[in-house]
C-alpha positions in Angstrom: 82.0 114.9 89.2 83.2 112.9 86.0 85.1 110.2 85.6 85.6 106.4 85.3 83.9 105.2 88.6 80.5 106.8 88.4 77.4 105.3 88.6 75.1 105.0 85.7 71.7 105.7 86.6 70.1 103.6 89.8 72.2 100.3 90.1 71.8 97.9 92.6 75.0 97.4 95.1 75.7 101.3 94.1 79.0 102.4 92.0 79.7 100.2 89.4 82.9 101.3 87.0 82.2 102.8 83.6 85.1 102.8 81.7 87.5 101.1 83.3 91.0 102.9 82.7 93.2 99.9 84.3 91.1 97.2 81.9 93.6 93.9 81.2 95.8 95.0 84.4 96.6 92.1 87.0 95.8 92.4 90.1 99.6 91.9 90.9 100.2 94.7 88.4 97.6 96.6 90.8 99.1 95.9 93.8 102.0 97.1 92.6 100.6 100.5 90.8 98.6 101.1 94.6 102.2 100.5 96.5 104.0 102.9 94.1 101.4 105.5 93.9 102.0 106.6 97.9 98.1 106.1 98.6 97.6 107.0 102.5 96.0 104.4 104.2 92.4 104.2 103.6 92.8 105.3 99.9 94.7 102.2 99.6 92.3 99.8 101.3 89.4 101.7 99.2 91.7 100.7 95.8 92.8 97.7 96.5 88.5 96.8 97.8 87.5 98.8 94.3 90.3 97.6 91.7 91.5 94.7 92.9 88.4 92.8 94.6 86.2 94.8 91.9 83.8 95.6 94.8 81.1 98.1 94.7 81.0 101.3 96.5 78.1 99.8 99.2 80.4 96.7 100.0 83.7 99.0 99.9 82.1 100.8 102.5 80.8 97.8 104.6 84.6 96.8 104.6 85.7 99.6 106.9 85.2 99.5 110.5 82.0 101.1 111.9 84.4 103.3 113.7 85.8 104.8 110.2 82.4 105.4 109.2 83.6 105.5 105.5 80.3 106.0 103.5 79.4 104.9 99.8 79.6 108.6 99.2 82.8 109.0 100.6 84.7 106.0 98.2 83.2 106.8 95.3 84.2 110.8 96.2 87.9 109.2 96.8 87.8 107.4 93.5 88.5 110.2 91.1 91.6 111.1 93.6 93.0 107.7 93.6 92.6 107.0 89.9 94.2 109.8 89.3 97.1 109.4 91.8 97.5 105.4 89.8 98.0 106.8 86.4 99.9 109.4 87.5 102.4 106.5 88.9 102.3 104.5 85.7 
């Protein structure tokens, strides 16, 4: 998988961006670009966690309910979806 949320090499905390495609955005601008885009509801709390918060994809995870077991796997899988979905809505 390629794109702007993968993980270079072993890093501590897991997923930090590379290349950050919404550099010098706000996070009201985010907000904004996440509303409009039509995210469903966990790929919206996973963007908003990710671009907004500019948390990793361990502590992503550990923001969801044990009950949605939402792994590090599984938000940095969703990423490339939702990255695409805001720049689409640009």
């Amino acid at each position: 998988m390629d794109g702007p949320f993968l993980q270079e090499g072993p890093v501590s905390g897991g997923g930090f961006m590379r290349g950050d495609p919404f550099q010098g955005v706000s996070a009201d601008e985010m907000e904004h670009m996440i509303s409009s885009a039509r995210l469903g509801k966990k790929d919206s709390k996973i963007a908003r966690l990710k671009l907004i918060d500019r948390l990793t994809d361990i502590e992503t995870s550990a923001e969801f309910e044990a009950r949605e077991r939402v792994s590090r796997t599984t938000v940095a899988r969703r990423m490339k979806g939702i990255v695409e979905a805001l720049q689409n809505g640009r």
